[in-house]
C-alpha positions in Angstrom: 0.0 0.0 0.0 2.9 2.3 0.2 3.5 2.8 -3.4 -0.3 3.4 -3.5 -0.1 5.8 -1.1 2.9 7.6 -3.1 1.0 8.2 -6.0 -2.1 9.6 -4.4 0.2 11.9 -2.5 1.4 13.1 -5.4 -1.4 13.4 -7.1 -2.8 15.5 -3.7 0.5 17.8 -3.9 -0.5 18.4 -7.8 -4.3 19.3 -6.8 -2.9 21.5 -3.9 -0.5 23.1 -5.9 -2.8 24.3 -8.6 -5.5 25.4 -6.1 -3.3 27.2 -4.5 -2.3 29.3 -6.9 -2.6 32.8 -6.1 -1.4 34.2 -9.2 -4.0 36.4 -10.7 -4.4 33.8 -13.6 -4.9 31.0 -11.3 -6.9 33.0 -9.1 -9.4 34.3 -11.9 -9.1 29.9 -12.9 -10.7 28.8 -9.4 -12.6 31.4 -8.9 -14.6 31.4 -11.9 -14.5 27.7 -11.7 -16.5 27.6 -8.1 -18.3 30.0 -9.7 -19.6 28.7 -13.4 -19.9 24.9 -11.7 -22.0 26.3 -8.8 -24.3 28.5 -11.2 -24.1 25.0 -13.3 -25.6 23.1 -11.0 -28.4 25.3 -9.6 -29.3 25.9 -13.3 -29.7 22.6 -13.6 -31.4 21.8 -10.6 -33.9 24.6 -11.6 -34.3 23.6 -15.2 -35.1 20.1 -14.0 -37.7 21.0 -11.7 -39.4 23.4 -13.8 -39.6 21.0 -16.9 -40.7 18.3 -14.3 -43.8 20.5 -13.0 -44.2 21.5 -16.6 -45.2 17.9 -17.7 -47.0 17.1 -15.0 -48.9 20.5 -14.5 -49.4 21.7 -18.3 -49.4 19.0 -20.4 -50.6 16.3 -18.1 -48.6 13.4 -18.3 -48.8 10.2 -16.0 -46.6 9.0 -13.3 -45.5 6.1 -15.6 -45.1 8.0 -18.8 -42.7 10.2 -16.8 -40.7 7.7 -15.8 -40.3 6.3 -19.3 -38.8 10.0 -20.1 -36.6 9.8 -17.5 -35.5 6.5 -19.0 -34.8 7.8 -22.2 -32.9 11.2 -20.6 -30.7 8.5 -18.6 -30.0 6.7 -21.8 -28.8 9.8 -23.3 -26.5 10.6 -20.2 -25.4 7.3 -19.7 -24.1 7.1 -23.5 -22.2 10.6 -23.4 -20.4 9.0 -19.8 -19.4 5.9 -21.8 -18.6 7.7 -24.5 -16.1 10.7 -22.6 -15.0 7.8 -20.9 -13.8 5.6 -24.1 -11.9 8.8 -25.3 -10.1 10.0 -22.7 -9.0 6.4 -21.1 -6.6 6.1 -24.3 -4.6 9.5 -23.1 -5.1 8.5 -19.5 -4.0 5.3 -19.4 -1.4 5.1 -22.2 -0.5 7.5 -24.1 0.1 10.4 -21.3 3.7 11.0 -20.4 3.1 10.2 -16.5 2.2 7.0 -17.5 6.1 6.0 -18.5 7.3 7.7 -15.3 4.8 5.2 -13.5 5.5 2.6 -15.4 8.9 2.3 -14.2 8.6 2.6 -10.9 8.3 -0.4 -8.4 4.3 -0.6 -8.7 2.4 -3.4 -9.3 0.6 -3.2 -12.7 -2.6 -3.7 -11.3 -2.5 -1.1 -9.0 -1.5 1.2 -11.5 -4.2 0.7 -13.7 -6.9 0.7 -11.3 -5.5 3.9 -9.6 -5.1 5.4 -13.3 -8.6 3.9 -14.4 -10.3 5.9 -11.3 -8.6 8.8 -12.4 -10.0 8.7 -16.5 -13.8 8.0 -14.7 -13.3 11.3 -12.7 -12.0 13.2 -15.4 -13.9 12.4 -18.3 -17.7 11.9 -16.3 -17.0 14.6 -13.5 -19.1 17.7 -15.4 -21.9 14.7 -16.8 -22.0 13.7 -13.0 -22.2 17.5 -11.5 -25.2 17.9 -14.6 -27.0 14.6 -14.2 -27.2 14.9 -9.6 -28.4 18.3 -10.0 -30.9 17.3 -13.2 -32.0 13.9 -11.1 -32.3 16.0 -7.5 -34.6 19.0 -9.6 -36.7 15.8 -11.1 -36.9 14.4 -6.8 -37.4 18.0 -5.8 -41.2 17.9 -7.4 -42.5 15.4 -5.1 -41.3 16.8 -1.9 -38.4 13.5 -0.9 -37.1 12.8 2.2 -33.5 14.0 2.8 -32.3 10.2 2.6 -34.1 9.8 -0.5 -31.7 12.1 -2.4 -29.1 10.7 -0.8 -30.0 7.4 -2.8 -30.8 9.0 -5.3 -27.1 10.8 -5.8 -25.2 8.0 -3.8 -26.8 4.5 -5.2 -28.0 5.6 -8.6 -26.2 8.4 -10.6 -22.4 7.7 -9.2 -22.9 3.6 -10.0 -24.3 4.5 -13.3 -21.3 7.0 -14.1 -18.9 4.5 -12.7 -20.7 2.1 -15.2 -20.4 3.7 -17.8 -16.7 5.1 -17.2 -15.7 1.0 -16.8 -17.3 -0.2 -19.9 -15.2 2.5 -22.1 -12.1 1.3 -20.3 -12.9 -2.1 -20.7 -14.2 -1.6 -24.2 -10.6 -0.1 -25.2 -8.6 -2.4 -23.8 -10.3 -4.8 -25.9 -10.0 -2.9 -29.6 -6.1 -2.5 -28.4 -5.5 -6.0 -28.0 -8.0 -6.8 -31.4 -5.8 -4.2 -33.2 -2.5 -5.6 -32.6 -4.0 -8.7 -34.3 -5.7 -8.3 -37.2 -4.0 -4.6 -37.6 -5.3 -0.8 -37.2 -7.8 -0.4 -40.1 -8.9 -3.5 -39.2 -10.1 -3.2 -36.2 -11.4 -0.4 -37.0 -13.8 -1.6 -40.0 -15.2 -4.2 -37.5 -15.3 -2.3 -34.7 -17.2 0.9 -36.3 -20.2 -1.2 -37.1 -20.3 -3.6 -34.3 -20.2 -0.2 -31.5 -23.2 1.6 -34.0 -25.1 -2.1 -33.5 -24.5 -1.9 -30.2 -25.8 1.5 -29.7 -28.7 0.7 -32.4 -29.9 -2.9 -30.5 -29.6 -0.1 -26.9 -31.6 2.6 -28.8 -34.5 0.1 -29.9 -34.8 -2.0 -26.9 -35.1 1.4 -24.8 -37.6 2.4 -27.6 -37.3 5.9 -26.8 -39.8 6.6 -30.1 -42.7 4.7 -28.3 -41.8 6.4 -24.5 -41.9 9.9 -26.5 -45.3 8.6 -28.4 -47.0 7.6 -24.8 -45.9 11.1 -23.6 -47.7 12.8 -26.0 -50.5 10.4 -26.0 -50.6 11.0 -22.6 -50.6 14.5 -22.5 -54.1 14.2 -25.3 -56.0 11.8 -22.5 -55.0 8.2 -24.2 -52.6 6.1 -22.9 -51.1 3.0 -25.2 -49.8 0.1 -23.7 -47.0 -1.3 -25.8 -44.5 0.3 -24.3 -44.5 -1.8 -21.4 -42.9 -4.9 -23.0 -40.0 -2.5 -23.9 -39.8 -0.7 -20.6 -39.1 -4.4 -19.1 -36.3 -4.9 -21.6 -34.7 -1.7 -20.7 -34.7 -2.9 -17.2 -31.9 -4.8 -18.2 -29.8 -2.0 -19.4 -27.9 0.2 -16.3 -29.9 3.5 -17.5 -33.2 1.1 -17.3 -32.2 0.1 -13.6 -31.4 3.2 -12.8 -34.6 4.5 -14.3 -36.5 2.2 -12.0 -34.8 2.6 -9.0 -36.0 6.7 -9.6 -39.4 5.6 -10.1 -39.3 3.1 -6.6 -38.0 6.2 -5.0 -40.5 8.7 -5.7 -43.9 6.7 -5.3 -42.3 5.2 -2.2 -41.5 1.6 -3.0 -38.7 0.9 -1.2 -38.4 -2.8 -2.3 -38.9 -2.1 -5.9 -36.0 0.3 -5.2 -33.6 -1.3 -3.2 -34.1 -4.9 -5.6 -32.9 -1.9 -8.9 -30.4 -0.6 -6.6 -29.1 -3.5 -5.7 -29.1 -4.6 -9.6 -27.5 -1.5 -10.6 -24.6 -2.1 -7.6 -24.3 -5.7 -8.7 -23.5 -4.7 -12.4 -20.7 -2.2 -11.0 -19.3 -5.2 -8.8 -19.3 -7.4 -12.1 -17.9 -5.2 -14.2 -15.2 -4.0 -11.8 -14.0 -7.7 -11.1 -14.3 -8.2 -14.9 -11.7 -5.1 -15.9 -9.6 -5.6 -12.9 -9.0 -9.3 -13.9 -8.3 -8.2 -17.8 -6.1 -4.8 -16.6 -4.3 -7.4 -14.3 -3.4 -10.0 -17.2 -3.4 -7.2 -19.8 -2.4 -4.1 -19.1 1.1 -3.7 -19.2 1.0 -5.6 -22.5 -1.5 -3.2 -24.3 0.4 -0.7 -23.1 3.3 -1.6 -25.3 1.2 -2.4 -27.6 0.3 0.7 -28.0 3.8 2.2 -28.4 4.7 -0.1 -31.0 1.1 0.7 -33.1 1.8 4.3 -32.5 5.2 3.8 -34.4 4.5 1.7 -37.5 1.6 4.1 -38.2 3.9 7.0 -37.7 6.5 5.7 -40.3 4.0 4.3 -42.8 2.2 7.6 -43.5 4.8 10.1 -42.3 5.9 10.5 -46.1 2.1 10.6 -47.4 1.3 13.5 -45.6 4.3 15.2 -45.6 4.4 15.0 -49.6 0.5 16.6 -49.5 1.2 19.4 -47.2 4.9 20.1 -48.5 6.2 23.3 -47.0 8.2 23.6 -49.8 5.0 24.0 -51.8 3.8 27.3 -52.8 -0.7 27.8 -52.4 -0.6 31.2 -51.8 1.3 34.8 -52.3 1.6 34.8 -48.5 4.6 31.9 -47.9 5.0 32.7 -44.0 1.2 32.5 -43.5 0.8 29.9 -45.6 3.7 28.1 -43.8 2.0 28.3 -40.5 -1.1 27.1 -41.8 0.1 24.0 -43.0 2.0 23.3 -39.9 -1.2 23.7 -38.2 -3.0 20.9 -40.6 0.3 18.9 -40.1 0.3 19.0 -36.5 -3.1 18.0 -36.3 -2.4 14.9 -38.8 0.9 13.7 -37.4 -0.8 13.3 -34.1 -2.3 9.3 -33.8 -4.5 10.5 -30.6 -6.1 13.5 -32.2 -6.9 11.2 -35.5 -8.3 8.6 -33.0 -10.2 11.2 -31.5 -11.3 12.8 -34.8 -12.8 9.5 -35.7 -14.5 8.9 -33.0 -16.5 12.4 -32.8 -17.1 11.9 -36.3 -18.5 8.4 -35.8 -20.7 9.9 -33.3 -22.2 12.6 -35.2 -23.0 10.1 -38.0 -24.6 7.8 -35.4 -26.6 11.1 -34.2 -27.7 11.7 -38.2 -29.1 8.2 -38.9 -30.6 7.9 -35.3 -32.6 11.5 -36.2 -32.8 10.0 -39.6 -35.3 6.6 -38.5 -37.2 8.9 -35.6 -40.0 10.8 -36.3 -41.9 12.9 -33.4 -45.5 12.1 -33.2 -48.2 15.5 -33.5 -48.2 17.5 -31.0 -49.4 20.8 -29.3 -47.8 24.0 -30.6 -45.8 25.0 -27.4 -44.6 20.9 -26.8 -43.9 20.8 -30.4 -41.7 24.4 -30.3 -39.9 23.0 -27.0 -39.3 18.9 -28.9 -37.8 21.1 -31.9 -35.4 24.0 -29.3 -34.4 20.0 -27.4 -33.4 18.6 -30.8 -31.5 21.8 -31.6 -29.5 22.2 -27.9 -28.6 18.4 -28.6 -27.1 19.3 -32.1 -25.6 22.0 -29.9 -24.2 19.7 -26.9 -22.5 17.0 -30.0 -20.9 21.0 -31.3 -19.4 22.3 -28.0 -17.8 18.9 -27.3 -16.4 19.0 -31.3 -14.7 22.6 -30.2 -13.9 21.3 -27.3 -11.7 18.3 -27.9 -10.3 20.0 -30.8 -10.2 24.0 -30.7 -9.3 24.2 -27.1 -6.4 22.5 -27.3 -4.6 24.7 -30.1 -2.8 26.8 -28.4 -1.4 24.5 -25.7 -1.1 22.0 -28.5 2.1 24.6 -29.7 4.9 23.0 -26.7 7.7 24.2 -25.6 8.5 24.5 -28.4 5.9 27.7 -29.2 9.2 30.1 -29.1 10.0 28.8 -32.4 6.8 30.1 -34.0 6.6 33.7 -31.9 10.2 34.1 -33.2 8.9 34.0 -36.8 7.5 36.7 -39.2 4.6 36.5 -38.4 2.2 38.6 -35.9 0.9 37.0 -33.2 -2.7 38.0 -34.2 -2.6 36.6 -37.0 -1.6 33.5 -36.1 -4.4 33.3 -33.6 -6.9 34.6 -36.5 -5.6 31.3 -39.2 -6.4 28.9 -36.1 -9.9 30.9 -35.9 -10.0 30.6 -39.5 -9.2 27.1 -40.1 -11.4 25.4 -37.8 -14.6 27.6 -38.2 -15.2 25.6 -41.2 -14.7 21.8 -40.3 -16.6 22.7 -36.7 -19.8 24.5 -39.5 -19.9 21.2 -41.9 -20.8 18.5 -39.1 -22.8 21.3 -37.1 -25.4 22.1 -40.3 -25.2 18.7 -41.0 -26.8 17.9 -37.7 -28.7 20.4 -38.2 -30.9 19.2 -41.3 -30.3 15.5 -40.5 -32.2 15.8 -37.0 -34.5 18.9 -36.9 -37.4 17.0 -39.2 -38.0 14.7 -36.4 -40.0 17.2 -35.0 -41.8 17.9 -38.1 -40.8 21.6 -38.3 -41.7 23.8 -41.3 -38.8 24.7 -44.0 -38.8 28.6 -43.0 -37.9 26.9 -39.3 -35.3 25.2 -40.7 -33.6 27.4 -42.4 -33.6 30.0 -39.4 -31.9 27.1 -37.3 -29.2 26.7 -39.8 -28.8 30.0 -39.6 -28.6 30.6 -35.9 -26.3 27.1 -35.8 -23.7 29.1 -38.0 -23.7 32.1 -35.3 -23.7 30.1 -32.7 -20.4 27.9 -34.3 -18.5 31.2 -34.8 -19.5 32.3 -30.8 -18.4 28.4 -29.8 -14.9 28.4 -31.9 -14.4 31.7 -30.7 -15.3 30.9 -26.9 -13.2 27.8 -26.9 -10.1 29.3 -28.7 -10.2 32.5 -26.4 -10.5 30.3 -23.4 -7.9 28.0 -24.7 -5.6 30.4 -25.0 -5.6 32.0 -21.9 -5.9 28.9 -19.9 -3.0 27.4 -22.4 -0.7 24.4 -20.7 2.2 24.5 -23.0 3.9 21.8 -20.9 0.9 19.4 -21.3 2.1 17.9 -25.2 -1.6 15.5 -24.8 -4.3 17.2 -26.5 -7.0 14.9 -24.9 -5.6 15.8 -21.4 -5.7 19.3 -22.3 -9.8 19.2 -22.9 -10.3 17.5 -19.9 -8.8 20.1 -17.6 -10.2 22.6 -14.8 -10.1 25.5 -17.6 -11.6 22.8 -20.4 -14.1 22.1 -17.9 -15.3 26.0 -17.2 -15.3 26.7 -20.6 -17.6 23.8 -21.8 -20.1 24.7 -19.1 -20.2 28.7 -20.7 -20.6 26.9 -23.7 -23.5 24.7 -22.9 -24.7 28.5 -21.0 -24.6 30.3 -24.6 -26.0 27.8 -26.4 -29.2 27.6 -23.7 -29.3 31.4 -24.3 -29.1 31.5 -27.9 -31.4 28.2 -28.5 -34.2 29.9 -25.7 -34.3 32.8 -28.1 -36.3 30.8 -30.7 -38.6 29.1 -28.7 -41.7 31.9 -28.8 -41.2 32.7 -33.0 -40.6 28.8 -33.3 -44.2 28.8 -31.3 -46.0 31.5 -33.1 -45.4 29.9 -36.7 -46.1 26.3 -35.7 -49.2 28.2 -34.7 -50.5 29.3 -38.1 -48.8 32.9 -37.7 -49.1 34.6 -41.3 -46.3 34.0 -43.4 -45.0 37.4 -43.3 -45.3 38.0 -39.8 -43.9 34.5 -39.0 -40.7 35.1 -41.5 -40.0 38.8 -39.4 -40.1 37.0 -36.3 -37.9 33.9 -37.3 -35.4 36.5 -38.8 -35.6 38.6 -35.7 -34.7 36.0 -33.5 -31.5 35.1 -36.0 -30.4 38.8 -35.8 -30.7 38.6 -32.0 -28.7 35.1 -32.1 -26.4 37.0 -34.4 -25.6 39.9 -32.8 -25.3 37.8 -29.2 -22.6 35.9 -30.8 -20.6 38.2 -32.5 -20.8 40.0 -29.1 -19.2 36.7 -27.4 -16.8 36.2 -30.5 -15.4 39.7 -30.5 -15.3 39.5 -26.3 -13.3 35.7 -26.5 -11.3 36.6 -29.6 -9.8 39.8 -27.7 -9.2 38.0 -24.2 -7.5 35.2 -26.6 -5.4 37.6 -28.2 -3.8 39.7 -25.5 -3.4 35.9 -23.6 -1.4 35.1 -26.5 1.1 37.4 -26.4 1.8 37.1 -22.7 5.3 35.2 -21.9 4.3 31.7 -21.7 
C-alpha cells in the first residue's frame, strides 16, 4: 500500500499546488470555476424541476409515462459517460507521459491501472456527473423527498451508473487495443465501427425511446397505449433502465422495488469491476506496449504521405509565411495518432446522431410541446458541437509545446496566427454542425422557414463556440501538457464547456416563442419577421461573445508563456 499511497500523494500535492495558486491567472481559474460549476448546477437543478412541474402540471402526463422520459434522458446521459470515458482512457492510461514515469517505478501493474482507471472515470464523467445529480435531484425535488431519498438517489443511482459507464469504455478499449495488434489498425477499426453503432442501435431500440416519446404525448391528449410496457421491461436490463426504475421506486415510495434496482444496478458495478480488474491485471502492461509499438509503424508508414500533400516547400498562396504556419497547423493535427483517433471517434458519433434522427420521427403535437421537442433537438445538435470545439479547438494553443518560441520568433504577428487557427477550424466545426442540423431537426416535423432559421442561428452560434473555446484555450494554455485529450479534460476545459452549454441555452431559448408563433399558423409574413428577428438577436449575441473571446485570446497570446 505504500506505493499506492505515493501516487495519491502526489497526485494530492499536484491538486494542492494548482489550487493554491494565487497568481491572478490562477486565481481568476478557481474562482470562476467555483463560480460557473456552482451557477451549473443550480441551473440545472432549476431547469429540471421546472420541466418536471411542466409535464406534470401543463401537459398532463402520468406518473408512468414520466418515468419512461426519465428513461430515455438516462440513456442519453449514460451514452455521453461511456462515451467521454472511451476517449479520454486512451490519453489516461497510455499514451500520457506520467504513464512511463509510473511505469517504471516499483508498482504493481494492477494497481497502476486501477489507480489510473479511477482517475480517466473522474476526469472524463466529472461535469456529466455535476449535470446529471443536479438534473435527477430537480426531477426528486417535485414530489417533496425525504433527505435520505436524495441521498439514494445521488449516492446508489447516478455515481454507480457514471462508474458504469466510465468502466465499460475502459474495458471496451482495452479490448479494440489487443483486437488491433491482431488483425492490424484499419482492421479493427472496419469491424469495430459497425459492431459499437449495433451496439448503440440494439440499446436505442430495446429502450424504444420513439414509443416512450409517443405515450408522452399520448398521454398528454388523455389516451394512454400500452405497448410500451414490454419495452420498458427490456430496458430494465440495461444500467440506464435500472437506474430508471430505481428513480421511479424512490419517488412513489417503494422501497423494495427500489432497493431490488439498486441493488441490480450495484451488482453490475461489482461485475464489471471484477471483470476489468482481472483483464487490466493480465493485460495491461502488455497493451500498453502495444500501444507504443502501433503508435510507431503508423507513424512511419504515413509520415511520407502526408508530408508529400502538405509540403512546406510547396507554394498555395502569395503569403509563404502564413501559408507556412497554416500547414503546420494541418500537419500537427495529422501527425498526431491521438487527435486522429479522436477525430474518428467524434465523427462516428455525429454520424450515429444523423441516422438515429434519420429513422425517428416525433409524433403530432401541441404547438408549445412541439416548439420545446424542436429547441431539445436543436440544444442536442448543440451539446454534439461544443464537445467537437472542445476536444479539438481548445487545445490549439497548448497543443504549440515548448517548443511555441520557435513560432513567436517568426515573421509573423501573433494576431494573426491566432486569427488562421480561428479561421481554419470555423469551417470543419460548421460542416458536421449544419449537417446535424438538417439530419435531426425533421423529427419534430418543423416547417422549412424553421429550418432554415436554425441553420442559420447554428452558423452564429459555431462562430460564438470556436471563438469561446479558442479565447478560453488560449488563456488557460498548458504548453507543458504535449496530450491534446488531457488538455480538454482540464479545470479551464471544464469552465469553458459549461459557458458553452450556457450560450448555447441562451441562444437556442431565443427561438422558442417565434418557433411557437409559426407552428401556430402565424401569417407567413409576420412569421418570416419573427424567425429573422430571432436570427439577428442570435447574431448579434454571438458576435458580441466572438469579439469578447477573440480579444481575451489575443492579448493571452502574447503574454510570456
Amino acid at each position: 500500500m505504500n506505493d499506492v499511497r505515493a501516487v495519491l500523494g502526489a497526485k494530492s500535492v499536484v491538486i494542492t499546488k494548482s489550487l493554491s495558486d494565487f497568481r491572478l491567472h490562477g486565481v481568476i481559474k478557481n474562482v470562476s470555476s467555483l463560480i460557473i460549476f456552482g451557477c451549473m448546477a443550480v441551473g440545472m437543478f432549476l431547469l429540471a424541476r421546472n420541466v418536471t412541474l411542466f409535464l406534470i402540471r401543463q401537459v398532463g402526463i402520468g406518473a408512468e409515462t414520466l418515468y419512461g422520459l426519465v428513461a430515455v434522458v438516462l440513456f442519453a446521459f449514460f451514452v455521453s459517460a461511456h462515451f467521454m470515458s472511451l476517449i479520454l482512457s486512451y490519453a489516461t492510461l497510455f499514451t500520457a507521459r506520467e504513464v512511463e514515469f509510473l511505469q517504471a517505478l516499483p508498482i504493481a501493474h494492477t494497481k497502476l491501472f486501477v489507480l489510473r482507471t479511477g482517475e480517466n472515470i473522474i476526469t472524463s464523467t466529472g461535469v456529466l456527473l455535476l449535470i446529471g445529480t443536479a438534473g435527477v435531484l430537480g426531477y426528486g425535488a417535485v414530489f417533496q423527498l425525504a433527505w435520505y431519498q436524495y441521498l439514494m438517489m445521488m449516492f446508489l443511482v447516478m455515481i454507480p451508473l457514471v462508474v458504469i459507464a466510465g468502466i465499460l469504455g475502459v474495458f471496451l478499449l482495452m479490448v479494440l487495443i489487443l483486437l488491433a495488434s491482431k488483425i492490424g489498425v484499419r482492421w479493427m477499426l472496419a469491424a469495430a465501427i459497425p459492431v459499437y453503432s449495433a451496439v448503440l442501435f440494439l440499446s436505442y431500440r430495446i429502450t424504444d425511446v420513439m414509443s416512450m416519446v409517443r405515450e408522452a404525448v399520448a398521454s398528454a391528449h388523455g389516451g394512454s397505449p400500452a405497448v410500451v410496457e414490454i419495452s420498458r421491461l427490456s430496458a430494465t436490463w440495461l444500467p440506464h433502465g435500472m437506474a430508471a426504475s430505481a428513480l421511479r421506486c424512490i419517488i412513489v415510495g417503494d422501497h423494495v422495488g427500489a432497493l431490488l434496482s439498486i441493488a441490480g444496478l450495484l451488482w453490475m458495478l461489482l461485475l464489471l469491476a471484477v471483470v476489468v480488474v482481472y483483464t487490466g491485471s493480465r493485460f495491461y502492461y502488455t497493451t500498453w506496449l502495444l500501444v507504443g509499438e502501433l503508435r510507431g509503424h503508423h507513424e512511419r508508414v504515413h509520415r511520407a504521405r502526408i508530408a508529400g500533400l502538405f509540403d512546406l516547400r510547396r507554394r498555395w498562396t502569395r503569403r509563404p509565411n502564413a501559408e507556412a504556419v497554416l500547414k503546420r497547423d494541418i500537419l500537427q493535427f495529422l501527425r498526431d495518432p491521438v487527435q486522429r483517433i479522436h477525430a474518428l471517434m467524434m465523427a462516428m458519433l455525429v454520424v450515429i446522431t444523423v441516422v438515429f434522427g434519420g429513422l425517428s420521427v416525433l409524433p403530432p403535437m401541441r404547438t408549445l410541446p412541439r416548439a420545446l421537442a424542436m429547441v431539445t433537438i436543436l440544444l442536442f445538435d448543440g451539446f454534439l458541437v461544443a464537445s467537437i470545439t472542445l476536444r479539438f479547438v481548445f487545445p490549439a494553443v497548448s497543443q504549440e509545446g515548448n517548443a511555441f518560441w520557435c513560432v513567436r520568433t517568426a515573421p509573423i504577428s501573433l494576431s494573426r496566427l491566432y486569427w488562421m487557427k480561428f479561421i481554419l477550424w470555423v469551417p470543419i466545426v460548421l460542416v458536421p454542425a449544419e449537417v446535424l442540423v438538417w439530419s435531426t431537426l425533421p423529427m419534430a416535423r418543423v416547417p422549412e422557414r424553421v429550418m432554415l432559421a436554425s441553420a442559420g442561428m447554428m452558423a452564429f452560434t459555431v462562430v460564438g463556440l470556436v471563438s469561446i473555446n479558442l479565447g478560453a484555450g488560449a488563456y488557460f494554455a498548458t504548453q507543458r501538457e504535449d496530450n491534446p485529450v488531457k488538455v480538454a479534460a482540464s479545470q479551464g476545459a471544464s469552465v469553458t464547456f459549461l459557458v458553452s452549454l450556457l450560450y448555447l441555452m441562451v441562444a437556442a431559448t431565443l427561438l422558442v416563442l417565434p418557433v411557437a408563433r409559426v407552428l401556430a399558423g402565424a401569417p407567413a409574413q409576420q412569421a418570416n419577421s419573427m424567425l429573422l428577428s430571432a436570427v439577428m438577436i442570435v447574431a448579434a449575441v454571438s458576435l458580441s461573445v466572438s469579439v469578447l473571446a477573440n480579444i481575451v485570446g489575443i492579448l493571452a497570446l502574447r503574454k510570456d508563456f
